[in-house]
C-alpha positions as CSV (number, residue, x, y, z in Angstrom):
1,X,2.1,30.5,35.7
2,X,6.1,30.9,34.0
3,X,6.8,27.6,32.3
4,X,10.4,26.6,31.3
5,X,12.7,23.4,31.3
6,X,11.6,22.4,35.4
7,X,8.5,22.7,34.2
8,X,5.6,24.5,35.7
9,X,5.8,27.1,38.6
10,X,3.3,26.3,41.1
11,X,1.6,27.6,44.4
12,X,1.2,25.6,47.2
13,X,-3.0,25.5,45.8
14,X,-2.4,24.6,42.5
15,X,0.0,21.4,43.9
16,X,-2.6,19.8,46.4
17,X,-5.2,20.2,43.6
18,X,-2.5,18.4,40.6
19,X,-1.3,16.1,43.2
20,X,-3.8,15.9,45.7
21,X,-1.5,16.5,48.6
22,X,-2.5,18.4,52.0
23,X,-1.4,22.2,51.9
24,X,-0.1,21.4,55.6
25,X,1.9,19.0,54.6
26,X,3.8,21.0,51.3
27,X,4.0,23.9,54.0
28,X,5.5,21.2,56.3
29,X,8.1,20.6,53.5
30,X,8.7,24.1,52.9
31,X,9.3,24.7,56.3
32,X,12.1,21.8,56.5
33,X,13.7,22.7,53.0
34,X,12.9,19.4,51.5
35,X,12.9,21.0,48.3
36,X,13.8,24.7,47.0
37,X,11.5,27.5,46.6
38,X,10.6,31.3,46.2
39,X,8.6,33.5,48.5
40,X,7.4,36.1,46.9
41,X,5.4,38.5,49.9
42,X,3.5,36.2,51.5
43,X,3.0,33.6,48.4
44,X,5.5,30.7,47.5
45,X,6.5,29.2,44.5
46,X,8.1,26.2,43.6
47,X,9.3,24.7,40.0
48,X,6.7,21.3,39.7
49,X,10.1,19.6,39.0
50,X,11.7,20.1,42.6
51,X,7.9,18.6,43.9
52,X,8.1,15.7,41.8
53,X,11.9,15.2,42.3
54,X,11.3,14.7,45.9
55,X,8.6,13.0,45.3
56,X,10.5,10.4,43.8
57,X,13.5,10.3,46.1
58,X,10.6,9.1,48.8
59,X,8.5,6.5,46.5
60,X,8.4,3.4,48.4
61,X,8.5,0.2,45.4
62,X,6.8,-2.6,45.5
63,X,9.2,-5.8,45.7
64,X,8.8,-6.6,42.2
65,X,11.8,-7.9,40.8
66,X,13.5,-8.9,43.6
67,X,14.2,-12.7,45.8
68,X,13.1,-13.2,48.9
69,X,16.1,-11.9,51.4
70,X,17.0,-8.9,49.5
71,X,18.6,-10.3,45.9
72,X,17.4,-9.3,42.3
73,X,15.7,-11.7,40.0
């Protein structure tokens, strides 16, 4: 697959088997535009930045670092 600055360009396959995510649930993204991509006949791509950019906009953290009621150590 192409390479450049985002990184790799992926298929939906080669994601759920880096990142072990269901291929109903990337298609569920793609469907909702949570993050861009091509369609190239009946194949998408996506740049493995744009995956691991949302990715990151949903990571949940864990409390580390921060008081009981909501303020930072």
């Amino acid at each position: 697959m192409p390479q450049n600055a985002r990184g790799k360009l992926l298929t939906v396959s080669k994601a759920c088997e880096l990142y072990g995510l269901s291929p109903l649930l990337i298609y569920h993204w793609i469907r909702y535009k949570k993050f861009d991509y091509f369609k190239v006949g009946r194949k998408v791509l996506f740049w493995e930045a744009d995956l691991l950019d949302f990715l990151e906009q949903h990571k949940v953290g864990t409390g580390e670092g921060v008081e009981p009621g909501g303020t930072h150590k």
